[in-house]
Biopython code that builds the backbone (N, CA, C, O; Angstrom):
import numpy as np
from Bio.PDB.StructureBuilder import StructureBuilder

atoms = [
    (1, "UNK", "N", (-6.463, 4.125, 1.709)),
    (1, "UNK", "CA", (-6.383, 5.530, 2.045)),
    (1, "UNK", "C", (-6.521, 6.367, 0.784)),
    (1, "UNK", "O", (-5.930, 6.211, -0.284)),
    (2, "UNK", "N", (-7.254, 7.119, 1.058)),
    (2, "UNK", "CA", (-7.166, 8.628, -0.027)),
    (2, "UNK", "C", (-5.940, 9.273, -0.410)),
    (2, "UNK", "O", (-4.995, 9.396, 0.370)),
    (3, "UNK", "N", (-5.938, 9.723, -1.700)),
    (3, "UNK", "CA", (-4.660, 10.577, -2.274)),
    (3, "UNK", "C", (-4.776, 11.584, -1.384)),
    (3, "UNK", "O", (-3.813, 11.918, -0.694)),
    (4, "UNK", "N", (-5.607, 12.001, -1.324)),
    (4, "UNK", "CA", (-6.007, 13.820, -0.200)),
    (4, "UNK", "C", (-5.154, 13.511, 1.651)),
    (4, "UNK", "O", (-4.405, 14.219, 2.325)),
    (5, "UNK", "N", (-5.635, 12.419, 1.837)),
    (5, "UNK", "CA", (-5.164, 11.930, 3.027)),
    (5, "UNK", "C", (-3.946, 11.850, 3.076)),
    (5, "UNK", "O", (-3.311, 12.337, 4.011)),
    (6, "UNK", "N", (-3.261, 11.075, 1.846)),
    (6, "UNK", "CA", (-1.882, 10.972, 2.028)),
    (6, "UNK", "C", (-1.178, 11.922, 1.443)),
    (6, "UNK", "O", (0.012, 11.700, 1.667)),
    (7, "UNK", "N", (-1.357, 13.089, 0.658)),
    (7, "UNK", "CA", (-0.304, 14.467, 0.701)),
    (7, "UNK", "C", (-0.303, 14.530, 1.466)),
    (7, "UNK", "O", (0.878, 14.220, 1.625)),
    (8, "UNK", "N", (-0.806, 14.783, 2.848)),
    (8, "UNK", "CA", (-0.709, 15.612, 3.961)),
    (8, "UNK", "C", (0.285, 14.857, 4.584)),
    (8, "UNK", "O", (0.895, 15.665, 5.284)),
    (9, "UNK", "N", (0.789, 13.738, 4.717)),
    (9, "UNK", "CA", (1.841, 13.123, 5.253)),
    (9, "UNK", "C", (3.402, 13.517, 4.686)),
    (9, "UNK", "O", (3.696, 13.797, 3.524)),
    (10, "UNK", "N", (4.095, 13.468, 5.587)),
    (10, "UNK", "CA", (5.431, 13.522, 5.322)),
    (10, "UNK", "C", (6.295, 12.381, 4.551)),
    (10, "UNK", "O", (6.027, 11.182, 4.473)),
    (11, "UNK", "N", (7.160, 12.926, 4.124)),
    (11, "UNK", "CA", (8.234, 11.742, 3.106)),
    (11, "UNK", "C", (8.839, 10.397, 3.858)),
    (11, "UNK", "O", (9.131, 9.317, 3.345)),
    (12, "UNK", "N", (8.939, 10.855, 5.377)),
    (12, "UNK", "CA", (9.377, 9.537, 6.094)),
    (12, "UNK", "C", (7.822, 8.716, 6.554)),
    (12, "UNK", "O", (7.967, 7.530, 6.851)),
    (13, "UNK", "N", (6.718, 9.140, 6.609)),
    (13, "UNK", "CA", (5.458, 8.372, 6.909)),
    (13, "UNK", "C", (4.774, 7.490, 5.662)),
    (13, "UNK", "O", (4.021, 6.516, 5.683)),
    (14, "UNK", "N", (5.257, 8.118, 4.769)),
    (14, "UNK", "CA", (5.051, 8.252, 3.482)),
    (14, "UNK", "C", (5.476, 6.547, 3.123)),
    (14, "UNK", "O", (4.684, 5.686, 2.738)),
    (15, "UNK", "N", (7.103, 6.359, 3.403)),
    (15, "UNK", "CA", (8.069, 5.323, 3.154)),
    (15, "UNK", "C", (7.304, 4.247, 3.963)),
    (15, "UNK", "O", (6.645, 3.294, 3.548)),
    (16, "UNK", "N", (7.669, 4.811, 5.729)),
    (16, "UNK", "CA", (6.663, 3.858, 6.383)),
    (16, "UNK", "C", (5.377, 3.276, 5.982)),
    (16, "UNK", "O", (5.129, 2.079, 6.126)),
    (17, "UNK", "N", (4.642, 4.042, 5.530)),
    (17, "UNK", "CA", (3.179, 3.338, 5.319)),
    (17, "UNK", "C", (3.142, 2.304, 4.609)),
    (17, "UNK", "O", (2.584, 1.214, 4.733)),
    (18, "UNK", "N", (4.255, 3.075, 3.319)),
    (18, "UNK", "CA", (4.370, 1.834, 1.669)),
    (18, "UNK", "C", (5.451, 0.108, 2.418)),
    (18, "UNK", "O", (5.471, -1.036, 1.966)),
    (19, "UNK", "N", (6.143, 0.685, 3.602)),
    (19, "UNK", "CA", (6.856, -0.836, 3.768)),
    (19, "UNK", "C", (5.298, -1.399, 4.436)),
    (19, "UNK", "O", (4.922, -2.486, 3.997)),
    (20, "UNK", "N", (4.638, -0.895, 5.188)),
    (20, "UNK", "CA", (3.592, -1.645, 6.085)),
    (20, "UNK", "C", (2.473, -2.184, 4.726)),
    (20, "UNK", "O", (1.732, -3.163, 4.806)),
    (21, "UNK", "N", (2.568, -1.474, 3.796)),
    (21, "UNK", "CA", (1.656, -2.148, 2.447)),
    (21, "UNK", "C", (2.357, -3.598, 2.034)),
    (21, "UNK", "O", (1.850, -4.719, 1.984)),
    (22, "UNK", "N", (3.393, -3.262, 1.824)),
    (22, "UNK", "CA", (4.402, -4.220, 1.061)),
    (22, "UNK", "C", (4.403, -5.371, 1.999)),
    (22, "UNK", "O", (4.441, -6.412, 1.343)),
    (23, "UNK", "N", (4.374, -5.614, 3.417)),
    (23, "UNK", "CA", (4.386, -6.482, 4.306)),
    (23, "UNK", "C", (3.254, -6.590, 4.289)),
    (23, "UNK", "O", (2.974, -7.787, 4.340)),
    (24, "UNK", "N", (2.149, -5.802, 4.229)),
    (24, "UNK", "CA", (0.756, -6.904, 3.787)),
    (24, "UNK", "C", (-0.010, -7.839, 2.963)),
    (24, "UNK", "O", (-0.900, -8.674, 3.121)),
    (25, "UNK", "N", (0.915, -7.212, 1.738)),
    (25, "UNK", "CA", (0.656, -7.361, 0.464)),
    (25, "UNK", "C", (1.406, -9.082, 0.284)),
    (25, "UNK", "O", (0.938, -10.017, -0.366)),
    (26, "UNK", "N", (2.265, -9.063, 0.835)),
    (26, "UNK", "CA", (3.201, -10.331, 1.074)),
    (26, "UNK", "C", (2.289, -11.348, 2.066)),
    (26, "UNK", "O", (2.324, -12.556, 1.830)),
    (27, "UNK", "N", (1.651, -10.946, 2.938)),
    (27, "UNK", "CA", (1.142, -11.551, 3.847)),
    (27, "UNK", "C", (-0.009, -12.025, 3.316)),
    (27, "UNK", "O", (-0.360, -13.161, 3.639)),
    (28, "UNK", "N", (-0.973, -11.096, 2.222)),
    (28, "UNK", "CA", (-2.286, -11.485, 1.487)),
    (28, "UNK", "C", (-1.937, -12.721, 0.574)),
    (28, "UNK", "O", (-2.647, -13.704, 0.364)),
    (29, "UNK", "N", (-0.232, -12.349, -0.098)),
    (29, "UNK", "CA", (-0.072, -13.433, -1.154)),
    (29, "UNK", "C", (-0.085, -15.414, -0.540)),
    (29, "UNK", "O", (-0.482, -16.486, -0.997)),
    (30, "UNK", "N", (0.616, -14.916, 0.717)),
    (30, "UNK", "CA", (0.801, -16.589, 1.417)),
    (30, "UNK", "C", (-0.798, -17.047, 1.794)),
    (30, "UNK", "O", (-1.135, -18.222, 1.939)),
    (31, "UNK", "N", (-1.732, -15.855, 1.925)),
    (31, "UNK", "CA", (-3.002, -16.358, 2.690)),
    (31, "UNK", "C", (-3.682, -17.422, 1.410)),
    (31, "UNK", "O", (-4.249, -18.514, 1.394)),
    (32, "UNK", "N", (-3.293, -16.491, 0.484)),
    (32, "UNK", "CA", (-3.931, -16.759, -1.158)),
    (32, "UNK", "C", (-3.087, -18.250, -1.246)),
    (32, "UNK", "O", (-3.597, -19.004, -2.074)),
    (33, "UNK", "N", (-1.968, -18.774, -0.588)),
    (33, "UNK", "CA", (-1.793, -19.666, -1.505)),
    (33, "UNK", "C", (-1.629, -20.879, -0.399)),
    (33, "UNK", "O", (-0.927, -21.889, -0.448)),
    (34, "UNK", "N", (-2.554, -20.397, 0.634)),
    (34, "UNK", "CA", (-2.996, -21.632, 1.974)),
    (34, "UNK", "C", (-4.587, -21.485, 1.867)),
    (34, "UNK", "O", (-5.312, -21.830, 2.801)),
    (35, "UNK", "N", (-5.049, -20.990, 0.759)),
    (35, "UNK", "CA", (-6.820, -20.719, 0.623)),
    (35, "UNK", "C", (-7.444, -20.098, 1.905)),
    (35, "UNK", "O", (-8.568, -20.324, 2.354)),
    (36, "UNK", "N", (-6.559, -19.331, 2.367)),
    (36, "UNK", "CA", (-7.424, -19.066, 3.548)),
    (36, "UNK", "C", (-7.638, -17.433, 3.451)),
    (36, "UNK", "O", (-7.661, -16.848, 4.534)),
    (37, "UNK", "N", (-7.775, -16.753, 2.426)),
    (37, "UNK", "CA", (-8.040, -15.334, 2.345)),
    (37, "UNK", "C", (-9.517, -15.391, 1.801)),
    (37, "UNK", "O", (-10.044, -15.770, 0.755)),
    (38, "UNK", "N", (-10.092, -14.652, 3.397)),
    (38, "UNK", "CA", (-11.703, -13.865, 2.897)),
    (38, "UNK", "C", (-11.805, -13.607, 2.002)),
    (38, "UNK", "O", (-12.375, -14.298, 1.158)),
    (39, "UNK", "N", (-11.235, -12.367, 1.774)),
    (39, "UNK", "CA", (-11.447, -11.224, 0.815)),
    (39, "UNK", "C", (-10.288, -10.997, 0.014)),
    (39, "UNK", "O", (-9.357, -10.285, 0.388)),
    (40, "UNK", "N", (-10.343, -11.786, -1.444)),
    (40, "UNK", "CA", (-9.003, -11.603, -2.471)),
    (40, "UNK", "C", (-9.193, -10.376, -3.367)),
    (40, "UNK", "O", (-8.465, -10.147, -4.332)),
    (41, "UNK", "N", (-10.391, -9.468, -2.923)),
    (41, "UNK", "CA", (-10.422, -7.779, -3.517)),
    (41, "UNK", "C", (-9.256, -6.972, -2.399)),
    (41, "UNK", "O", (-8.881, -5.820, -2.620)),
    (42, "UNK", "N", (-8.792, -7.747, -1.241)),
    (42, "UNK", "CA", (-7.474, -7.131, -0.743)),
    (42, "UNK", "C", (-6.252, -6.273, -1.406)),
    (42, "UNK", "O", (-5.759, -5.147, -1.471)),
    (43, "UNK", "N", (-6.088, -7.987, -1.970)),
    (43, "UNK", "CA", (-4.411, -7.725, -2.556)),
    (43, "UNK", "C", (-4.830, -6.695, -3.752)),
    (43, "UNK", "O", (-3.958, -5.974, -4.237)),
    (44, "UNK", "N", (-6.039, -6.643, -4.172)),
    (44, "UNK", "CA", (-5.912, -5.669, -5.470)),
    (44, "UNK", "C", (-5.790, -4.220, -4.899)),
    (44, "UNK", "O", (-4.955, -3.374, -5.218)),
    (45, "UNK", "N", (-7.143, -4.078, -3.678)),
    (45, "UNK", "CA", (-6.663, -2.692, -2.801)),
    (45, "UNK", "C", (-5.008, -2.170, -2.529)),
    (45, "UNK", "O", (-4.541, -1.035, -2.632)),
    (46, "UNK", "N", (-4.367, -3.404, -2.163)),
    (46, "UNK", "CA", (-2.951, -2.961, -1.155)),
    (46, "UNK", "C", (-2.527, -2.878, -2.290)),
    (46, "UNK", "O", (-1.908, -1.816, -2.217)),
    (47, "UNK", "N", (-2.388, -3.289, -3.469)),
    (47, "UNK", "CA", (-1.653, -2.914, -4.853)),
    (47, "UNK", "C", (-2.195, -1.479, -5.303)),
    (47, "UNK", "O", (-1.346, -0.761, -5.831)),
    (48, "UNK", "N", (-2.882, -1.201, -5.233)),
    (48, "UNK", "CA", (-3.280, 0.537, -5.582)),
    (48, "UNK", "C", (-2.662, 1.521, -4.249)),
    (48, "UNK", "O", (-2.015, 2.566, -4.320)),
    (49, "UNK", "N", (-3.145, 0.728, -2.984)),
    (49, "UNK", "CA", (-2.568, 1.892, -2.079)),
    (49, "UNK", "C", (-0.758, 1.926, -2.349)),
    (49, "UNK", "O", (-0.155, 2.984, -2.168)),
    (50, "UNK", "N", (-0.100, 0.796, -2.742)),
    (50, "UNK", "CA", (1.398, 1.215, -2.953)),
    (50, "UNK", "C", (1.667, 2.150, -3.862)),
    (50, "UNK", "O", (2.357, 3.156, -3.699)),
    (51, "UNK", "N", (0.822, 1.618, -5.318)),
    (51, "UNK", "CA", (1.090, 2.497, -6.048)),
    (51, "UNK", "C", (0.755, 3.660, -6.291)),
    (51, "UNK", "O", (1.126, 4.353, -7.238)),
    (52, "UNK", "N", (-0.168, 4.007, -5.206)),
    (52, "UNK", "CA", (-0.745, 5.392, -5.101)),
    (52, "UNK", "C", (0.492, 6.439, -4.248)),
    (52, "UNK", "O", (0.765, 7.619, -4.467)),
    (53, "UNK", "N", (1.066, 5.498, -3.239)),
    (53, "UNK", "CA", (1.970, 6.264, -2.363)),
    (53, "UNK", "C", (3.340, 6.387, -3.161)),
    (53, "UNK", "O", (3.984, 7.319, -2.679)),
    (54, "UNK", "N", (3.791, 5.975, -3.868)),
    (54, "UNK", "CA", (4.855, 5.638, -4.637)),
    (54, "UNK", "C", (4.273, 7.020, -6.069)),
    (54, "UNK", "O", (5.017, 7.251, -7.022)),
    (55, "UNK", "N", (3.610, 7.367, -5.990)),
    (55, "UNK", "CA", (3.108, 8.408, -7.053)),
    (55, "UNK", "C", (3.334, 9.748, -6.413)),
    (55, "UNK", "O", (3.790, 10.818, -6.815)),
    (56, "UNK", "N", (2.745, 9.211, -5.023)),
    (56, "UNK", "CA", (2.877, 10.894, -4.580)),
    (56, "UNK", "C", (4.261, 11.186, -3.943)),
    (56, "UNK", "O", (4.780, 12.301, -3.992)),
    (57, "UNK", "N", (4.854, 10.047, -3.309)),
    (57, "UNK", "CA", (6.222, 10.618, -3.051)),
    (57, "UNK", "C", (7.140, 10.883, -4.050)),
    (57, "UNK", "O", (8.189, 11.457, -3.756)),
    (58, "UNK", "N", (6.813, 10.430, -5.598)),
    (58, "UNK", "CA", (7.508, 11.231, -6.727)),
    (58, "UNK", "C", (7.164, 12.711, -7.156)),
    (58, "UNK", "O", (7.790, 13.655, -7.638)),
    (59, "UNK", "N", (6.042, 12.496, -6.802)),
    (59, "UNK", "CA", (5.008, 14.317, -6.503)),
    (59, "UNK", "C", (6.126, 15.077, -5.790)),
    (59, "UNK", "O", (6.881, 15.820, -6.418)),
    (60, "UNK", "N", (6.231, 14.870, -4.383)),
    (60, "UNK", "CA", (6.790, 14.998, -3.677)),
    (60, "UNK", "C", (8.639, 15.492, -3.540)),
    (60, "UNK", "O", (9.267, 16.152, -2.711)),
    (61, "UNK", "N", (8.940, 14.913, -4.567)),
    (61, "UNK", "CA", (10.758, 14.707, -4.973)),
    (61, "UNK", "C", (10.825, 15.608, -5.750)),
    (61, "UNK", "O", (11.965, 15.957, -6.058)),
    (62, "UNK", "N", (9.779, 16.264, -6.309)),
    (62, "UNK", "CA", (10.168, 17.036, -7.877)),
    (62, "UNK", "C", (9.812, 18.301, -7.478)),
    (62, "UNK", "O", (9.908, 19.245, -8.262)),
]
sb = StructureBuilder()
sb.init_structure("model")
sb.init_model(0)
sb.init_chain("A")
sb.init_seg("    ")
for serial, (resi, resn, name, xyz) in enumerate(atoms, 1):
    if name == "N":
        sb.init_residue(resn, " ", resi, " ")
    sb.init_atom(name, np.array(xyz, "f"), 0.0, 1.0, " ", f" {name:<3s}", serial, name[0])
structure = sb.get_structure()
C-alpha cells in the first residue's frame, strides 16, 4: 500500500493493518523455511509496508 493511501486511515485501522502485516510476515518466514515461497520479494515488501505504517502512526501521535 501507498503512504497517500494509508494517511487517510485511522489510528485503530492503522494498528489493524500492521498486526495483519506482522501475521504475514510470520507466515512468509515458515513458507521460506519449508521452500515453498513463490515469491521471496514478499517478505521484503511486508517489511516496508510495516515499517511504512509504523512511520505514519508516529506522524500521527505527534
Amino acid at each position: 500500500m501507498k503512504a497517500i493511501e494509508l494517511r487517510e486511515l485511522t489510528v485503530e485501522e492503522l494498528t489493524h493493518k500492521m498486526e495483519d502485516n506482522r501475521i504475514e510476515l510470520f507466515n512468509l518466514r515458515f513458507q521460506v523455511a519449508r521452500n515453498l515461497l513463490d515469491n521471496p520479494l514478499r517478505i521484503r515488501q511486508a517489511k516496508k509496508d510495516i515499517a511504512r505504517i509504523l512511520t505514519i502512526l508516529t506522524e500521527k501521535k505527534a
